[in-house]
NUGU-904684 format. One record per atom (N, C-alpha, C, O, CB): x, y, z. Coordinates in steps of 0.02 Angstrom, whole numbers, padded with zeros to 5 digits, always signed. Glycine has a CB too. Layout:
REM residues N
XYZ
...
This chain:
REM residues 70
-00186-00986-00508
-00149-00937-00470
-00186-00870-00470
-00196-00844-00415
-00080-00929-00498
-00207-00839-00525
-00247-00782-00528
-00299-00781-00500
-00315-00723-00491
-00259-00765-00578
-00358-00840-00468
-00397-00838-00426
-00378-00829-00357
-00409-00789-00321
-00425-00884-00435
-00315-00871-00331
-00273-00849-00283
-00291-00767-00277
-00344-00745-00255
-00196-00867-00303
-00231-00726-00301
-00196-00684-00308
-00262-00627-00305
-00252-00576-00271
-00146-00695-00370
-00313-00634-00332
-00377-00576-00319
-00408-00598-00286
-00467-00587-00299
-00422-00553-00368
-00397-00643-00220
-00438-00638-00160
-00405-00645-00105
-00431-00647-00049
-00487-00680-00156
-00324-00651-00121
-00284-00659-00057
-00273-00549-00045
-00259-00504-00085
-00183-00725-00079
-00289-00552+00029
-00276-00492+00047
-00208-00471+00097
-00193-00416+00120
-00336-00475+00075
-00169-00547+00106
-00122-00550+00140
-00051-00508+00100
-00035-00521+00042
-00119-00624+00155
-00015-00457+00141
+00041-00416+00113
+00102-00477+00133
+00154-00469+00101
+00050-00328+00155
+00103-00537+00181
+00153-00565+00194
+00151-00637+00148
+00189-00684+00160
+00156-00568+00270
+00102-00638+00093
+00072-00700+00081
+00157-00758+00036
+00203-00737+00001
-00015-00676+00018
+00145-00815+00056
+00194-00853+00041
+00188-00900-00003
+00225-00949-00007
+00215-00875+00086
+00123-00882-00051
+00141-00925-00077
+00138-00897-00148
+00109-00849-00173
+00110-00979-00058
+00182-00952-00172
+00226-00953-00240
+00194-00913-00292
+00138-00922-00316
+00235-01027-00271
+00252-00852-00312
+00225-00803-00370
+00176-00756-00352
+00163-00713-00395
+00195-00838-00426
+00131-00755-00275
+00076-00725-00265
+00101-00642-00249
+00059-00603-00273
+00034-00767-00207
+00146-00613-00221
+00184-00548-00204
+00195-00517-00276
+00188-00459-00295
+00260-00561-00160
+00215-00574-00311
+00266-00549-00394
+00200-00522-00425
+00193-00467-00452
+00312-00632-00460
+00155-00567-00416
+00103-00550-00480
+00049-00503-00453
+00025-00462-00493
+00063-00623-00513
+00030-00503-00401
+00004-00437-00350
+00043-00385-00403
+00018-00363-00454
+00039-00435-00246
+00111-00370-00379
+00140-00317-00399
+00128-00290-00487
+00115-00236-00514
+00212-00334-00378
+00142-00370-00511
+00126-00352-00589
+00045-00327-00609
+00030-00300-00662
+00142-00425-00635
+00006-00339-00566
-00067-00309-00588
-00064-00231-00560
-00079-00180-00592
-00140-00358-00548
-00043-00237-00498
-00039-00156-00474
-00011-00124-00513
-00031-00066-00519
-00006-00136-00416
+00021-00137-00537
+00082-00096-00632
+00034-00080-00677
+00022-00026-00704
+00145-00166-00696
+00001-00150-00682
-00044-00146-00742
-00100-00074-00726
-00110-00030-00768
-00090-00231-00749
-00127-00075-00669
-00173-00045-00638
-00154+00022-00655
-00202+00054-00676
-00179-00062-00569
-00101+00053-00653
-00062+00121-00653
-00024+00143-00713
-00019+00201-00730
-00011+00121-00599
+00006+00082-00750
+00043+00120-00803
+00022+00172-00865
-00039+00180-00872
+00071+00074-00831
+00040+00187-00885
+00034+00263-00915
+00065+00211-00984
+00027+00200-01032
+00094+00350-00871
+00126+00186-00984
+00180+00181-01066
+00140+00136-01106
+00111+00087-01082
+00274+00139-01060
+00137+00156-01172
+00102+00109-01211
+00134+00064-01226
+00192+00061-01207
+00076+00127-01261
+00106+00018-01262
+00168-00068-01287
+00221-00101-01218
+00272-00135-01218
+00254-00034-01368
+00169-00062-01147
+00235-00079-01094
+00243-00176-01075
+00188-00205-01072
+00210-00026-01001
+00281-00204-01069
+00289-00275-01069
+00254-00321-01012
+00241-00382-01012
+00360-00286-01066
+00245-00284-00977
+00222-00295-00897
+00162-00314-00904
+00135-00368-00891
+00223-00234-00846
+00129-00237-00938
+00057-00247-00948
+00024-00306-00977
-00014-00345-00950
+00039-00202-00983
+00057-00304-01062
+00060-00333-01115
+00043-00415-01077
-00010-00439-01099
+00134-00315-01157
+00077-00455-01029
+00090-00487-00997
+00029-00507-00950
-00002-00560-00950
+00141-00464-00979
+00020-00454-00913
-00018-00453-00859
-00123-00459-00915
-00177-00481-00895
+00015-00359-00802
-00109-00437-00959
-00166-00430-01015
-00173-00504-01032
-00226-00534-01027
-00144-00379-01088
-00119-00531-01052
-00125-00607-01075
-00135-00636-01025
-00186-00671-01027
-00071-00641-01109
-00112-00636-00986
-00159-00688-00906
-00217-00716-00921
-00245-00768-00938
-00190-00641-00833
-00226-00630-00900
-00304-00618-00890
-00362-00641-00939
-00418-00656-00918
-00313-00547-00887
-00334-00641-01034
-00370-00657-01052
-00357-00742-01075
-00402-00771-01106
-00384-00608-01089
-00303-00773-01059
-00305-00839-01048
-00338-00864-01001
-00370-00916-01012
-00256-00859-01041
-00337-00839-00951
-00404-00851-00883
-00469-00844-00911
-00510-00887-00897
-00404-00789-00816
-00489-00787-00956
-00538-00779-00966
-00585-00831-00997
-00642-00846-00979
-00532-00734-00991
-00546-00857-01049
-00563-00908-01112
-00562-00967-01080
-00584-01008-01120
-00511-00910-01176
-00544-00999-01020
-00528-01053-00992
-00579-01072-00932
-00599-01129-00922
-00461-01045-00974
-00599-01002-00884
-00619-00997-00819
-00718-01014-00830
-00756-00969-00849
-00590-00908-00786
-00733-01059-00820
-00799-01086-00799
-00844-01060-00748
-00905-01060-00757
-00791-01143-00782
-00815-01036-00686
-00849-01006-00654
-00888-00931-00657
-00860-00882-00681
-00817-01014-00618
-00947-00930-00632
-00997-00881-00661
-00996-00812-00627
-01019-00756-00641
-01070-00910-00655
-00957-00842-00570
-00942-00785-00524
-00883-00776-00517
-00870-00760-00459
-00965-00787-00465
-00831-00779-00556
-00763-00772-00559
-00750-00696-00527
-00788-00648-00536
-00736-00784-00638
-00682-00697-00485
-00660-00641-00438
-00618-00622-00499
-00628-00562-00500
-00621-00657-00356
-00588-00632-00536
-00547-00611-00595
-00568-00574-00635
-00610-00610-00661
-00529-00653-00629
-00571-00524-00663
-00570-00479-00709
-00544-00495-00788
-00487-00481-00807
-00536-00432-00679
-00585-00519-00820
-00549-00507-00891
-00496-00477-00911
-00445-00504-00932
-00580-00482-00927
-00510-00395-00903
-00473-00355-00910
-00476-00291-00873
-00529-00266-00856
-00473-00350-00963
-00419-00265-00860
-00391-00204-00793
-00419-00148-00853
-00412-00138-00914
-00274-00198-00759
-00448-00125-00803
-00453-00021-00820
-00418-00008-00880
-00438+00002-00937
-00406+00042-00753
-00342-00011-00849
-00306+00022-00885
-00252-00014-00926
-00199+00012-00944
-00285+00066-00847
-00270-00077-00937
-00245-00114-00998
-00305-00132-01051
-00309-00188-01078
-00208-00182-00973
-00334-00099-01058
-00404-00107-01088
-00384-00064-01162
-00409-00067-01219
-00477-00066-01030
-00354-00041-01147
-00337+00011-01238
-00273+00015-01262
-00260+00054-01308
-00351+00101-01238
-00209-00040-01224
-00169-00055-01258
-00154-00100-01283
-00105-00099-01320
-00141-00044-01246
């Protein structure tokens, strides 16, 4: 899904969880609160993707900007 979700550029996109989790990275992208749940969340994805994802050119990001120091 997270490969989805960082290359779909569609705002009407339909498919499953792809709007929700858009939104939860754009959070991640911006939040300011430390220990916030969203993030916390949106951090574990990313690094379950990370540890899992084979491809060398992955569109996924390990880790966001600004979940990087909480």
């Amino acid at each position: 899904m997270l490969l989805h979700v960082f290359s779909c550029h569609r705002s009407d996109c339909k498919r499953s969880n792809c709007p929700q989790l858009k939104k939860q990275i754009l959070h991640a992208l911006t939040c300011c609160v430390d220990n916030c749940e969203t993030c916390e969340g949106v951090k574990r994805l990313l690094e379950i993707h990370s540890e899992s994802c084979l491809k060398k050119d992955c569109k996924v990001p390990s880790l966001l900007p600004s979940v990087r120091n909480q």
